[in-house]
C-alpha positions in Angstrom: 44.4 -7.6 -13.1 45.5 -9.3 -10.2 43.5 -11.8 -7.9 43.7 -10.3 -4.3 45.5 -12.3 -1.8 42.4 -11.8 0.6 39.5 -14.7 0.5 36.3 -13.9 -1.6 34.5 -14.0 2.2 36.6 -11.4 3.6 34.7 -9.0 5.7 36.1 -5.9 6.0 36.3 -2.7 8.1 35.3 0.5 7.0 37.7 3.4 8.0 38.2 6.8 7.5 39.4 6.2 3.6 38.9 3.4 1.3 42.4 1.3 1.1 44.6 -0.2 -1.9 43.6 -4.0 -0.6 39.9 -2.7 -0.9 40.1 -1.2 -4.0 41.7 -4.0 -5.5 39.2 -6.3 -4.3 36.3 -4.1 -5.4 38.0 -4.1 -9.0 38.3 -7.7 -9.3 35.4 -9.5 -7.8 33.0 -6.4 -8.0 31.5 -6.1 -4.5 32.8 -5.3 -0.8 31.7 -6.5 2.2 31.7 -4.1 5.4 30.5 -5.5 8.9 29.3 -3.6 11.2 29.1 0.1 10.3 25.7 0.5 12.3 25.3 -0.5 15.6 22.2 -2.5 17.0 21.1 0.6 18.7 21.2 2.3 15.5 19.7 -0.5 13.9 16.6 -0.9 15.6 16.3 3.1 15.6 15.7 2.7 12.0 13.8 -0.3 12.0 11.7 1.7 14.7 11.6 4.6 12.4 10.7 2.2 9.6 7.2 0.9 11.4 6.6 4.8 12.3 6.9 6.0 8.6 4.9 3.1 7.2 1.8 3.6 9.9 1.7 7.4 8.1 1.9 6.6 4.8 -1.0 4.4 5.2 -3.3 6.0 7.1 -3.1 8.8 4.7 -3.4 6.5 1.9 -0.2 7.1 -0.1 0.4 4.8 -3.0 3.2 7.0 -4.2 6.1 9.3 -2.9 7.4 11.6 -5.8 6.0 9.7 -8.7 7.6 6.2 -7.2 5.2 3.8 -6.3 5.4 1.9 -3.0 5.5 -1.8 -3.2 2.2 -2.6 -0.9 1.1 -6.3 -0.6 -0.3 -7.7 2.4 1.5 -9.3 5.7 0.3 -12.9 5.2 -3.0 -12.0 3.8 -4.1 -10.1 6.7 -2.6 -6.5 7.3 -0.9 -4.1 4.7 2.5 -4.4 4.2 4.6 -1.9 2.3 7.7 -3.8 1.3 9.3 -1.1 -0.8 9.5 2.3 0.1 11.0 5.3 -1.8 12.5 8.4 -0.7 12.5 7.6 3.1 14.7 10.1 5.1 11.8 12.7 3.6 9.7 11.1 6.5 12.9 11.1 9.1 14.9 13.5 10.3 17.1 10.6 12.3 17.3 9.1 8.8 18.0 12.2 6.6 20.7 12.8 9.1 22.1 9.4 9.9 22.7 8.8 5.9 24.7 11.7 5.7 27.1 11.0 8.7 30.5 11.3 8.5 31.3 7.8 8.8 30.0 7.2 4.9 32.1 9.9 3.2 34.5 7.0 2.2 31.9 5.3 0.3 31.1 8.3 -1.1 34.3 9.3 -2.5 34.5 6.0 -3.9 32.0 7.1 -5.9 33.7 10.1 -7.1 35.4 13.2 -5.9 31.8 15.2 -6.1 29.3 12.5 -5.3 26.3 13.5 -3.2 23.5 11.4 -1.2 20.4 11.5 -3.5 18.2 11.9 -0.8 15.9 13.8 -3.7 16.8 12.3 -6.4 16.3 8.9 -8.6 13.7 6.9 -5.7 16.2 8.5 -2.8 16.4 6.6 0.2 15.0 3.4 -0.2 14.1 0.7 1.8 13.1 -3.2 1.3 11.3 -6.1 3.1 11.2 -9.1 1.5 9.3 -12.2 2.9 8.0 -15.3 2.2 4.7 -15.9 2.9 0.5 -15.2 1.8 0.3 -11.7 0.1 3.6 -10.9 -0.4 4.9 -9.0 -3.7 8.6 -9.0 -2.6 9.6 -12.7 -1.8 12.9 -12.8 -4.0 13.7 -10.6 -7.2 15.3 -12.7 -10.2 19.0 -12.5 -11.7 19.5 -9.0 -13.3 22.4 -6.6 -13.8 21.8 -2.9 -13.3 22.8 -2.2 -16.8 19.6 -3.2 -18.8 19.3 0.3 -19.8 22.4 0.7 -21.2 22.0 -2.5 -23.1 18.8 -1.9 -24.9 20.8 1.4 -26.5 23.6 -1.6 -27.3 26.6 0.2 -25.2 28.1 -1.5 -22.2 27.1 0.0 -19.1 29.7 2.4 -17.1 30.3 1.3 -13.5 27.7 1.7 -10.5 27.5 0.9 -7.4 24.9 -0.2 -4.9 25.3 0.9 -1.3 22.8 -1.3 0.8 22.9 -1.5 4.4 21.8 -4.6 5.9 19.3 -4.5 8.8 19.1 -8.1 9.6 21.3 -11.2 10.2 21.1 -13.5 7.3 22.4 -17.0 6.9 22.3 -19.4 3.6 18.5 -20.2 4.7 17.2 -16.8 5.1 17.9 -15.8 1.1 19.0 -13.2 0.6 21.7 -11.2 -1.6 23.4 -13.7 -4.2 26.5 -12.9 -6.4 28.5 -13.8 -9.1 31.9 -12.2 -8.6 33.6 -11.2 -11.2 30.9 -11.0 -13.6 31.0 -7.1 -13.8 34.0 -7.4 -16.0 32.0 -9.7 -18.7 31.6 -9.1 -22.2 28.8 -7.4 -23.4 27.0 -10.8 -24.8 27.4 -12.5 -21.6 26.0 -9.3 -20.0 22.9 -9.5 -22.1 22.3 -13.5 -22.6 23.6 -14.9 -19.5 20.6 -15.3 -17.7 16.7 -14.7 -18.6 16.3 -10.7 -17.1 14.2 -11.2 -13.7 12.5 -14.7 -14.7 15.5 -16.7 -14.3 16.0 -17.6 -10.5 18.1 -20.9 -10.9 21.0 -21.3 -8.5 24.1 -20.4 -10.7 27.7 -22.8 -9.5 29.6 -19.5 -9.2 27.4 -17.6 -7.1 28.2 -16.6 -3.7 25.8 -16.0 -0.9 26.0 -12.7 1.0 25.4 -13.2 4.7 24.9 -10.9 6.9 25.0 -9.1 10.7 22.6 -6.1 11.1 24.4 -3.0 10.7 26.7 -4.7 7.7 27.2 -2.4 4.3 27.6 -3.9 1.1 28.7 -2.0 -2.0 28.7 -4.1 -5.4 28.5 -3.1 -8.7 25.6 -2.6 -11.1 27.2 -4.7 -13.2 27.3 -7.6 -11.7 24.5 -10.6 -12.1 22.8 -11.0 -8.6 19.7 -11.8 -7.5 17.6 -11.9 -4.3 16.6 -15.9 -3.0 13.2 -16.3 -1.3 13.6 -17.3 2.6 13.3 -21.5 3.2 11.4 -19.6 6.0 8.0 -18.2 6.4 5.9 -15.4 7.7 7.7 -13.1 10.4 11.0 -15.4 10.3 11.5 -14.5 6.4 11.7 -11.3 7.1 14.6 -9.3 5.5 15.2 -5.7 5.1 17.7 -3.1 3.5 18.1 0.0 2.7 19.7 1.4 -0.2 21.5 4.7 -0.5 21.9 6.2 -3.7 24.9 8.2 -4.7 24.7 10.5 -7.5 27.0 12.5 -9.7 26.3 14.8 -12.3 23.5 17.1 -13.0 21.1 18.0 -9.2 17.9 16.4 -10.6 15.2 16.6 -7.5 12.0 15.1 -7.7 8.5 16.4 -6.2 5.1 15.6 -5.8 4.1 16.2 -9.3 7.1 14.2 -11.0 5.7 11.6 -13.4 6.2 7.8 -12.6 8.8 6.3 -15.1 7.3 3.8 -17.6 9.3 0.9 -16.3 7.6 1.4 -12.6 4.1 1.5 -14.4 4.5 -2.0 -16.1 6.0 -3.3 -12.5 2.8 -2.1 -11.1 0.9 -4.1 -12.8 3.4 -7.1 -12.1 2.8 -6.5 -8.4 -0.6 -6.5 -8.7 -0.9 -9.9 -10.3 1.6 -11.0 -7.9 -0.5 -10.2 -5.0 -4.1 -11.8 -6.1 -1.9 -15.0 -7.3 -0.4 -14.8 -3.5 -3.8 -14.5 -2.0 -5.5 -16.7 -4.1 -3.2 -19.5 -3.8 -1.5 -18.4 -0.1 2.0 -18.4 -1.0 
């Protein structure tokens, strides 16, 4: 495989098609880099959104949507805070809309040919805050690939690809998205032994930081090791949100309310819960 002739830090523009250049890129170093697909305006419409969704989910007490729990800590000990949030554009017609636009149909045929927006599928829509600070349950997320399902049936895992659009600028200090390209192409002991599953958050001398303008997408694959840092920063300055669009192909598998909660979201309940009384206890 050739190395592309375009820097690892390229930023690209997304156009009506997916080109050679990005292709290749994608192929080699496993992720591309897209700035400014939303606009501010459209940006802060979700964001606005966002606040809007969360105030109605809490005042009628929701600790699930579909059988997916919502990550709920506590903004610096005080308020509630839900930092996850599953199947989204269900609470937003400007979301359900926006994420089917016309400008994404060239991420979605990089997909594949019949790819759809899981809006009601998998967790659909879903959206992240991190930050760094008392009662938080989200501050970083340890190195991981996507494949660990694969790997426990000892098979390598096919490609996928994570389509997260960034809703906030983020520099080195703010944490944030971390990479190491090219590792999507590893074999399959490197994939399972390369790094301790979500305990190990150790800087790695090949990773690359992904920072961001609001409105950037990101697409990298599954297969890659990556890794969320926690903000050097604290409280409302920490803050860091994304939202991640899932694109399915395949078998139309909806969810509803009475779909079970998978077993790997149960034992990450409890997690989370630890998480928060250790946060509280200790403020941090």
């Amino acid at each position: 495989m050739k190395a592309p002739s375009t820097p690892i830090t390229t930023r690209f523009t997304l156009g009506d098609h997916i080109t050679e250049e990005q292709l290749n890129f994608l192929d080699y170093h496993g992720f591309l880099h897209f700035e400014g697909v939303a606009s501010r305006k459209e940006v802060d419409t979700l964001l606005t959104e966002l606040d809007r969704i969360e105030a109605l989910l809490l005042k009628e007490g929701r600790r699930k949507i579909n059988g997916i729990p919502l990550f709920q800590g506590r903004f610096m000990g005080v308020r509630p805070f839900i930092q996850r949030f599953a199947f989204t554009s269900h609470f937003s017609a400007w979301l359900r809309d926006f994420v089917a636009s016309e400008r994404f149909e060239p991420i979605r045929t990089l997909i594949g040919a019949d790819a759809r927006v899981g809006q009601d599928e998998k967790d659909g829509v879903v959206l992240n805050r991190y930050f760094n600070g008392k009662g938080s349950i989200y501050p970083r997320l340890g190195w991981h690939t996507d494949g660990l399902r694969d790997l426990f049936y000892l098979r390598m895992p096919k490609q996928m690809l994570n389509v997260g659009l960034h809703l906030d600028d983020v520099e080195e200090e703010d944490g944030g998205l971390r990479l190491i390209p090219g590792t999507h192409r590893q074999g399959f002991l490197d994939m399972c032994f390369r790094k301790f599953y979500f305990f190990s958050h150790a800087a790695d001398r090949a990773e690359i930081t992904v920072t961001t303008r609001a409105g950037d997408l990101t697409v990298h694959d599954g297969r890659l090791w990556h890794r969320v840092q926690r903000s050097s920063k604290t409280g409302e300055a920490s803050l860091r949100r994304t939202m991640y669009v899932p694109y399915l192909t395949g078998p139309y598998e909806p969810k509803d309310a009475t779909s079970p909660t998978p077993g790997y979201h149960r034992v990450g309940q409890i997690t989370r819960t630890l998480r928060l009384w250790a946060s509280l206890l200790l403020g941090r």
